[in-house]
Structure formats: C-alpha cells, structure tokens
TIDREN-433164 format. One record per residue: y, x, z of N, C-alpha, C in turn. Coordinates in pm, whole numbers, plus 32768, in hexadecimal, padded with zeros to 4 digits. Layout:
N
YXZYXZYXZ...
//
This chain:
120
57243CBE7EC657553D287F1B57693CEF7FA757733D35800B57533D11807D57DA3D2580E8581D3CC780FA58763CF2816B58743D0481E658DD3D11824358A73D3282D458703C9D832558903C4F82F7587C3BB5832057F23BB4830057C93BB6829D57373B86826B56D53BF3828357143C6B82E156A23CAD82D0567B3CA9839656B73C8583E456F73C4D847A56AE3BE3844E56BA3B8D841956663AC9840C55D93B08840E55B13B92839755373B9D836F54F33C0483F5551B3C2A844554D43C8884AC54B43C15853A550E3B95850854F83B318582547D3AE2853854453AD984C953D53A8384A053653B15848E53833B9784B8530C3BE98487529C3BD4852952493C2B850E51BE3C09858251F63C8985ED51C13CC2863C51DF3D0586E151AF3D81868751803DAD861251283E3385DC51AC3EAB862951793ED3867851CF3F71869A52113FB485F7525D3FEC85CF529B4039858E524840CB8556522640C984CE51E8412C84C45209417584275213422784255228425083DB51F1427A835251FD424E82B3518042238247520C42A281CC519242FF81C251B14322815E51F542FA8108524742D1808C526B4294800952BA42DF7FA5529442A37F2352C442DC7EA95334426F7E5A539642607E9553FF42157E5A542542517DE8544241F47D77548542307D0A54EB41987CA4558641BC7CA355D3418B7C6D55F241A97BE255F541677B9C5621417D7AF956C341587AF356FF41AC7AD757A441AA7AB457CE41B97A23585E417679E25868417C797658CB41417978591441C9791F59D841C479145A0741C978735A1E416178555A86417177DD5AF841A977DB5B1B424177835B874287778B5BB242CC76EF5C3742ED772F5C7C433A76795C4E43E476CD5C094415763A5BE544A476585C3A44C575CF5C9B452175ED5CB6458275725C7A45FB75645C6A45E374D95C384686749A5C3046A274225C104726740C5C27475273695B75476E73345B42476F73665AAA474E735F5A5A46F173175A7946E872875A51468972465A8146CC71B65A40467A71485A2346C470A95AAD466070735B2B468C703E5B6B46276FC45B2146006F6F5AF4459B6F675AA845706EC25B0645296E825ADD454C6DDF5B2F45056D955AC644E66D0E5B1644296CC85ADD440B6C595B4B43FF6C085B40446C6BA35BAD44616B485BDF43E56AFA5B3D43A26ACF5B2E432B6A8F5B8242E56AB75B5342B76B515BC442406B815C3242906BBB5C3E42D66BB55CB443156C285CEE43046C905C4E43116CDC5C6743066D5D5C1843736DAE5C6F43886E475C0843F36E825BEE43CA6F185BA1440B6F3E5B7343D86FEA5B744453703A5B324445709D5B0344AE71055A44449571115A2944FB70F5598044E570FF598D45337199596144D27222595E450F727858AB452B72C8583D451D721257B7452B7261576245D1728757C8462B72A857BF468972E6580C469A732E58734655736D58EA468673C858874682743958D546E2746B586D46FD751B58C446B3758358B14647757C58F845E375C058EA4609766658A0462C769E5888464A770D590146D776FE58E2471F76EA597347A976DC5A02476C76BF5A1046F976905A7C46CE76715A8C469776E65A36462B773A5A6645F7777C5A9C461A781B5A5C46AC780A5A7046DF789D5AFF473A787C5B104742783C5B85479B77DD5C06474278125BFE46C9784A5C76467C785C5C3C460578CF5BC5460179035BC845D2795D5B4D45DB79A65B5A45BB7A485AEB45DC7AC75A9B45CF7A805A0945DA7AA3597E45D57AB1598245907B13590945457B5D58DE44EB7BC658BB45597C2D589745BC7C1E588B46257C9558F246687CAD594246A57C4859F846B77C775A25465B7CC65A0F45D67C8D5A7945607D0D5A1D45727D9359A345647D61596A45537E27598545EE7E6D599746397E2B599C46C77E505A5E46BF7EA45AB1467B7E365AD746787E425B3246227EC65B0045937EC25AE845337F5D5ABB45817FBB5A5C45D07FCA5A15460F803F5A6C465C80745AE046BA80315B13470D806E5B9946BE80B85BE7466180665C26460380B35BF345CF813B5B794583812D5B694571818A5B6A45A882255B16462C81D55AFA46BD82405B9F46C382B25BD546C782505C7346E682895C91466282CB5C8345C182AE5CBA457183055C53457A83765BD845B5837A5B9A45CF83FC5BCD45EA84825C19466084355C6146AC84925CC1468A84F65D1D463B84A85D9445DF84E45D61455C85225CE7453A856A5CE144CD85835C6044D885F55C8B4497863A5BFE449586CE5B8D449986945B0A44B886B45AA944BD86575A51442F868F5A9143FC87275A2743A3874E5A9C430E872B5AEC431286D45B4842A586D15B0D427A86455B2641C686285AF5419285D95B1A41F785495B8441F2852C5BA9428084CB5B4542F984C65B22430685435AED4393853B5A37439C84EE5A1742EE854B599742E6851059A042C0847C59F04273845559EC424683AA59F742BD838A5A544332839A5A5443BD834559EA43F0831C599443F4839E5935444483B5588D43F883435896437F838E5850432B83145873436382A258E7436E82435914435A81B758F8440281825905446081FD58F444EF81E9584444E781C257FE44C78220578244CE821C570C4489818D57594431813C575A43F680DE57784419808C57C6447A806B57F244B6803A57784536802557484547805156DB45D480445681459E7FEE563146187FD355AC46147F6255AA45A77F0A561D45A07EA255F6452D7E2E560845B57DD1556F45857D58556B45C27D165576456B7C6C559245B17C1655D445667BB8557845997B335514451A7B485499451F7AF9545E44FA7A4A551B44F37A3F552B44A0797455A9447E797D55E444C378F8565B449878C25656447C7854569C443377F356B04404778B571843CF77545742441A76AE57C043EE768C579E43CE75F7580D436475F857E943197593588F42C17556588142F47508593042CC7482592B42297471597E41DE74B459614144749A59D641457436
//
C-alpha cells in the first residue's frame, strides 16, 4: 500500500510524460466475518443418538443478512450523503474541501458485481 511519502519519492523518479486520462476497471474483493440471526433453517433431529442441529442448506442467508445489517451499497450510499453534508460546512477550495470532494467523487458508480454467503 502506498503512502503519501512513497508516492512524492515515486513522482520524483517518474519520466516528464504530461498527465493523462485512461479509462479503468478496478475491482476489490471484501470479506466480513459476522453473527447473522435467524429462524431460517430446518430443526433436525436423530432420535438414535439424541441429538439435533440446525440444517441451514436452504437458509437465504443473503435475506438474513440484510435483515440485520448494511449491504456495501447502503454504507457507500450511506458515506456519500455524510459527506454531501460536510461539503457544505467547509470551503470547497480548502484542503478539507478538496479531500471531501475527492472522497464524494469516489464514492460514485461502484457497482456490486457478486455476493456470497457462506455458514463457517
């Protein structure tokens, strides 16, 4: 990962190329271990041994999990509008104003291309 130091060292070893604007398709893979409750699952029982479980290989884990917490487009949906509002309160040409504005703009067009849940 790249801090502000090493990326200042790295524009003093790059070549004179003018600055130019390139399409791109960035894409991050995220992944949260969490307690989801729900009633979404079969009691099984073996009389034999006498014991029972939760069979959870139809729970709609995805319905469960939004049932009790964000989605990744709720939170950025959600950041964006924060942000929107510290816009407001703050010079737009002051170092504040440009990081906002950066973090607002970054905030746009992510689209959320695979989810997956899975009972560890």
């Amino acid at each position: 990962m790249y801090n502000e130091e090493s990326i200042m060292e790295d524009r003093y070893e790059q070549n004179d190329n003018p600055y130019v604007d390139f399409d791109v398709r960035v894409s991050f893979a995220l992944e949260k271990r969490c307690k989801i409750n729900t009633d979404d699952y079969q009691l099984e029982h073996d009389d034999f041994e006498k014991e029972s479980w939760e069979n959870t290989e139809q729970t709609n884990w995805a319905r469960a999990y939004e049932e009790s917490h964000f989605t990744i487009n709720e939170m950025l949906d959600e950041l964006r509008r924060y942000v929107e509002k510290e816009m407001c309160l703050v010079e737009p040409c002051s170092g504040q104003g440009r990081y906002l504005k950066r973090l607002y703009n970054d905030l746009q067009d992510w689209e959320l291309v695979d989810t997956y849940y899975e009972r560890v």
